[in-house]
C-alpha positions as CSV (number, residue, x, y, z in Angstrom):
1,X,-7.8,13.5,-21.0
2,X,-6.4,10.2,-19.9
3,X,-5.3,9.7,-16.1
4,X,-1.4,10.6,-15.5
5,X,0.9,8.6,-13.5
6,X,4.2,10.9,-13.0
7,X,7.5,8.8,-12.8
8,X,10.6,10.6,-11.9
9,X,12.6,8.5,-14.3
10,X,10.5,8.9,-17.5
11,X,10.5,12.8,-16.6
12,X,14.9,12.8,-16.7
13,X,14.5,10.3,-19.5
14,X,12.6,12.8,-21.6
15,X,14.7,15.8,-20.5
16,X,17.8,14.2,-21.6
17,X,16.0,13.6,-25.0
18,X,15.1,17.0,-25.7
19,X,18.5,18.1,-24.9
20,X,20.5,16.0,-27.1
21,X,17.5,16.5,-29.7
22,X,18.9,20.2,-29.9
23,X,22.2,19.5,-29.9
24,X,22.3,18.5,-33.4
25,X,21.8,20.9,-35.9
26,X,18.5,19.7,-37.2
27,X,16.0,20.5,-34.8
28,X,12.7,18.9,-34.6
29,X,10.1,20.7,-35.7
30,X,7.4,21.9,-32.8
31,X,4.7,20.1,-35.0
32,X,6.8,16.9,-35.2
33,X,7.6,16.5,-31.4
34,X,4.8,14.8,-29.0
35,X,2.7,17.0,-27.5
36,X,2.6,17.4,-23.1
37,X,0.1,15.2,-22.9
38,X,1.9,12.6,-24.9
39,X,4.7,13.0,-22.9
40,X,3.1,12.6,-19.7
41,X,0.9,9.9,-20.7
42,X,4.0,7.9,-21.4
43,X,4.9,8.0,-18.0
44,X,2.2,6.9,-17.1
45,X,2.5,3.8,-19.1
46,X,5.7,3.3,-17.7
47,X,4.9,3.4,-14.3
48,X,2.4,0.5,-14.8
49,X,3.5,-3.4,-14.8
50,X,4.6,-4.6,-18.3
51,X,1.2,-5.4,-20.7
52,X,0.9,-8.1,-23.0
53,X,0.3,-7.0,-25.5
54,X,2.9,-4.7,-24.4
55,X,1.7,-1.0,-24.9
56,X,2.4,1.5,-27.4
57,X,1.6,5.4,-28.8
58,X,1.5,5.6,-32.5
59,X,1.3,9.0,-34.3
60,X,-0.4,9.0,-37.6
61,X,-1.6,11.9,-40.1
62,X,-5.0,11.5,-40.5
63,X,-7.6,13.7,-41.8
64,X,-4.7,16.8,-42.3
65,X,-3.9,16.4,-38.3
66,X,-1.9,14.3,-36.6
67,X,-3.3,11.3,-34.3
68,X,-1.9,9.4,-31.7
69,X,-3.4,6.4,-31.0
70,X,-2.7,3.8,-28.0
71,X,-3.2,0.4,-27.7
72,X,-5.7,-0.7,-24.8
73,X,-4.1,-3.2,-22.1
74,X,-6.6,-6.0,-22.5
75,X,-8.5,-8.0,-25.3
76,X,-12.2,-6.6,-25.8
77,X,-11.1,-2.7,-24.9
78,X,-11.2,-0.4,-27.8
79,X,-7.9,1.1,-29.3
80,X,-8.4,4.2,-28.4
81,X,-7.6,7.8,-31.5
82,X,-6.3,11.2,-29.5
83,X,-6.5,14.3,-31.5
84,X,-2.9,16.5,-31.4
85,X,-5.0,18.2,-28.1
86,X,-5.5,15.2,-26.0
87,X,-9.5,14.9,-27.1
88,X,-10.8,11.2,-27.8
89,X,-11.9,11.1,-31.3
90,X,-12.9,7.5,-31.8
91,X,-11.8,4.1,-30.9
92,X,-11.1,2.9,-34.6
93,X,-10.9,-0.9,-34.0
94,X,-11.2,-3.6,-30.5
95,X,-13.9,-4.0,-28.7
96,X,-15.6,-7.3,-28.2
97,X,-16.4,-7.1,-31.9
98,X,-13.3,-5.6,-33.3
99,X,-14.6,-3.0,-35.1
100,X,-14.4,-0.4,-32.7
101,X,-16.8,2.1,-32.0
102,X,-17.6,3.4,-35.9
103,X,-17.1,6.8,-35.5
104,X,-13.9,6.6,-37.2
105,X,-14.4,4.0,-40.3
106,X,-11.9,5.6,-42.6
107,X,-9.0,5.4,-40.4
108,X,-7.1,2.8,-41.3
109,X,-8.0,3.7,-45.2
110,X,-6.6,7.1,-44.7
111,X,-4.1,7.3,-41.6
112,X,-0.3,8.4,-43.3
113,X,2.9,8.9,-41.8
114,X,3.3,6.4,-39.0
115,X,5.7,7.4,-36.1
116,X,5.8,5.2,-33.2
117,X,6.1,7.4,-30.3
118,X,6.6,4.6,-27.7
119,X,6.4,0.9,-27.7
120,X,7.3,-0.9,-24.5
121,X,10.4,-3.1,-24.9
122,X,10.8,-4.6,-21.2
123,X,10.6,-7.9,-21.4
124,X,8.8,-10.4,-18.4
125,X,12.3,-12.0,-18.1
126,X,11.0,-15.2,-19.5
């Protein structure tokens, strides 16, 4: 599992979220919402200084499951492909050769249903 940084204002920032999620009266499906580890990974990411590129979670179906995959914070890193449970599956494209690690090939040929989970919007101010 990826290393957590906690920030106090991501954690009120997701709990006012969920609340107005279920105020409405179409509540998000469990499957549908982020999982923990999602959650907490976010904060994580925005604890850190701003990336460029800036960073990002994106859920995709893929293979019948859903997939969350996060762009690395530098050039020759691999993206790196979460199962719903937190396990690294692949790293489907990046690296110094941009192909990634070939465990995943299909991925791009078969991921569906893209979400974007989180995509940092600060800006550097310039």
């Amino acid at each position: 599992m990826p290393k957590i940084i906690k920030s106090p204002a991501a954690t009120l920032f997701f709990a006012i979220l969920a609340t107005l999620g279920c105020i409405g009266s179409d509540e998000v499906a469990a499957s549908e919402r982020p999982p923990s580890w999602v959650l907490e990974l976010i904060e994580g990411l925005e604890a850190e200084p701003l990336r460029n590129p800036p960073s990002s979670v994106v859920r995709f179906s893929y293979r019948g499951d859903f997939v969350y995959y996060v762009r690395p914070f530098c050039c020759d890193m691999s993206r790196v492909l979460y199962d719903v449970d937190g396990e690294v599956i692949c790293g489907p494209d990046g690296g110094i050769t941009g192909g990634g690690d070939d465990r995943c090939p299909d991925f791009f040929e078969l991921r569906r249903d893209t979400t974007v989970v989180r995509e940092d919007s600060r800006s550097t101010g310039d």
